[in-house]
N, C-alpha and C positions, 0 to 999 in steps of 0.2 A: 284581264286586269283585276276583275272583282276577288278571282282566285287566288294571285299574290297576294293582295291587301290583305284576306282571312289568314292567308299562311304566315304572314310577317304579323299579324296582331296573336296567335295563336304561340306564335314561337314568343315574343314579348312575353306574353302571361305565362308561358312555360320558364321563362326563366328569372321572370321578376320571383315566382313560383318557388324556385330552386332558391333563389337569393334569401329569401326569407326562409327557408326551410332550414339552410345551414345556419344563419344570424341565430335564428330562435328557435330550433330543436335540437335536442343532445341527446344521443346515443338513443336508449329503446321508446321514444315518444316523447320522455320527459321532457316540458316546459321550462329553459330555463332563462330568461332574459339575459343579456351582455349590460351587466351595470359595472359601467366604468367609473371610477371614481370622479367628483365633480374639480374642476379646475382650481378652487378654492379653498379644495380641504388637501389638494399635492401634501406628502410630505416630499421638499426637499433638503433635510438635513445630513452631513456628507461631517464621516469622521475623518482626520487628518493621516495621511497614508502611512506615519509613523502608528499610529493608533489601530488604523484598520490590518497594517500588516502583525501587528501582537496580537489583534483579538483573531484572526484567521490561523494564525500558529496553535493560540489556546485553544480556540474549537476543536483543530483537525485533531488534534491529542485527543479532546474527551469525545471525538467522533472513534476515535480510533479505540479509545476505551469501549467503547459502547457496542464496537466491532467484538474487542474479543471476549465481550459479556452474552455475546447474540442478545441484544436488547432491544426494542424497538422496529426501528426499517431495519437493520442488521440481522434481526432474525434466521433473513433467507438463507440457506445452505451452499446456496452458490457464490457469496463471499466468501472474500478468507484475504489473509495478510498483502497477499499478491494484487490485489486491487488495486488501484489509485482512489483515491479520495480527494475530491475537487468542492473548495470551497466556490459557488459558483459567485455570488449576491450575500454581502451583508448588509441589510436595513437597518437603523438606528431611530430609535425616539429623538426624541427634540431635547431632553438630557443627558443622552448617550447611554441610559440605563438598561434598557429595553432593546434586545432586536431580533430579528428575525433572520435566518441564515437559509439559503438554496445552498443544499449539496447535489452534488454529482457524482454516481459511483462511475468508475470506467473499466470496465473487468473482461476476460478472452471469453469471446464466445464457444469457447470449449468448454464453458464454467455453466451453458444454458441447457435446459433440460432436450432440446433439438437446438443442434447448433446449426448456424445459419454460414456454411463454409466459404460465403463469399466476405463476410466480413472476419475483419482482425478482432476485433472489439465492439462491445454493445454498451449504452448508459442507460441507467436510474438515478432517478432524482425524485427527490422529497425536502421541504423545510422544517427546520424546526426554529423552535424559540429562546429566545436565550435574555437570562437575567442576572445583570450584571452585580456581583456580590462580593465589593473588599476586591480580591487582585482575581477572582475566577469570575466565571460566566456559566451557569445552570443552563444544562441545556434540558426543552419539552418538546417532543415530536408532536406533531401538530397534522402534518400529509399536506396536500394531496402526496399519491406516491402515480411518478410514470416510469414502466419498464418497457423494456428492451425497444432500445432506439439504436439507431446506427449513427446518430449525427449528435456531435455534442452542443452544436450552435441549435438546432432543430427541438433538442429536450429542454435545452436552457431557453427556447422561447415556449414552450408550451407550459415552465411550470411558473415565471413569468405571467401569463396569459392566464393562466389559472389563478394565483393570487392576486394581481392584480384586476380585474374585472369579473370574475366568476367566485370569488373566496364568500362574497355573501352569499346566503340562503336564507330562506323564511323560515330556518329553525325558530321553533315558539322559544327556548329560552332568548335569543338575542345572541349566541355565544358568538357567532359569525355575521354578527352586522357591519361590518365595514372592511376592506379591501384592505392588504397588507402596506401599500401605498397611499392609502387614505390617514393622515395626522391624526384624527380622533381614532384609530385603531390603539393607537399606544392608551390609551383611556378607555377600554372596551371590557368586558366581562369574563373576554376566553384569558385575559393573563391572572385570573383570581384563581385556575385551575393548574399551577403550576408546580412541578415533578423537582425533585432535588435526586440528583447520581451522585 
C-alpha cells in the first residue's frame, strides 16, 4: 500500500512537472511566459464583410506584388506564381485604419528542399501590417514566420497563438508590448516603424 501511494504521488509531480515545462518553457530553455491578453483590453472590432472582402482582394495583390519583388517572407526560392495565397485573419483598429493581416502560403511539396512524398501540399504563414492610405493599404512584415506544416487549420492556430498571447516580449524598446488582439496595440510604438511598397 505504502508503495502505490509513493508511485501515484511521484507520477503526480512527474506530470504536474511536464505541465508546466510546456506552459512555460519554449524551445532551447528559454523563458517565456503565456501572457494572454486581459479581458478588458479584447479588441472586438469587426469590419463589415463588403469592406473586409475589398481589403482582402487589395492585400492579396500587393501580397502578390511583393511575391514577384522576392521581398520580404516572399524571399524564399521555393515560391513562385503557382502558390496559393491565403489571406487567413484581418485585424482592424477601432478606426478601421490600422491592421494587421495572417497570410498563408499553400505551395507542392515538391517546391521543399526534402519533400515530404506523403503530402500534396505544405503551409507558411507570417503577418504583416497594414496602413490604410486614401483607397490603398501599406503593407510591413512584421513575422513571426512558421514553415512547413501539413495542416492549414494546425498553422492558422499556431500563428493565432503566437500573436495573440506570446507577440509580447521584454524587448527594452517596448516595440512588442502588447498582443495583436490587445486594443491598445493599435496605439503601440511598432506602428511608428512603418515600410511604404
Amino acid at each position: 500500500m505504502k508503495k502505490k501511494t509513493i508511485l501515484i504521488i511521484t507520477v503526480l509531480v512527474i506530470i504536474c512537472f511536464i505541465y508546466w515545462y510546456f506552459r512555460n518553457v519554449n524551445g532551447w530553455m528559454e523563458f517565456r511566459k503565456n501572457t494572454d491578453t486581459p479581458k478588458e483590453f479584447l479588441n472586438h472590432t469587426q469590419m463589415s464583410k463588403e469592406g473586409y472582402s475589398g481589403d482582402s482582394i487589395a492585400i492579396n495583390s500587393q501580397l502578390k506584388m511583393l511575391l514577384l519583388k522576392r521581398k520580404d517572407f516572399f524571399a524564399n526560392t521555393a515560391y513562385s506564381d503557382s502558390m496559393e495565397l491565403i489571406i487567413d485573419s484581418i485585424l482592424y483598429s477601432p478606426d478601421f485604419n490600422k491592421s494587421a493581416v495572417f497570410v498563408i502560403i499553400k505551395n507542392s511539396t515538391g517546391k521543399q528542399l526534402i519533400p515530404d512524398k506523403n503530402y500534396d501540399w505544405y503551409y507558411d504563414a507570417t503577418c504583416y501590417l497594414g496602413i490604410r492610405q486614401r483607397d490603398s493599404i501599406n503593407l510591413n512584415w512584421i513575422g513571426p514566420v512558421f514553415s512547413n506544416f501539413f495542416s492549414r487549420e494546425s498553422i492558422s492556430n499556431d500563428i493565432r497563438s503566437a500573436c495573440f498571447k506570446t507577440f509580447v516580449t521584454e524587448d527594452t524598446s517596448d516595440k512588442y508590448k502588447y498582443n495583436l488582439n490587445d486594443i491598445r496595440f493599435w496605439n503601440s510604438p511598432i506602428w511608428k516603424e512603418k515600410k511604404k511598397y
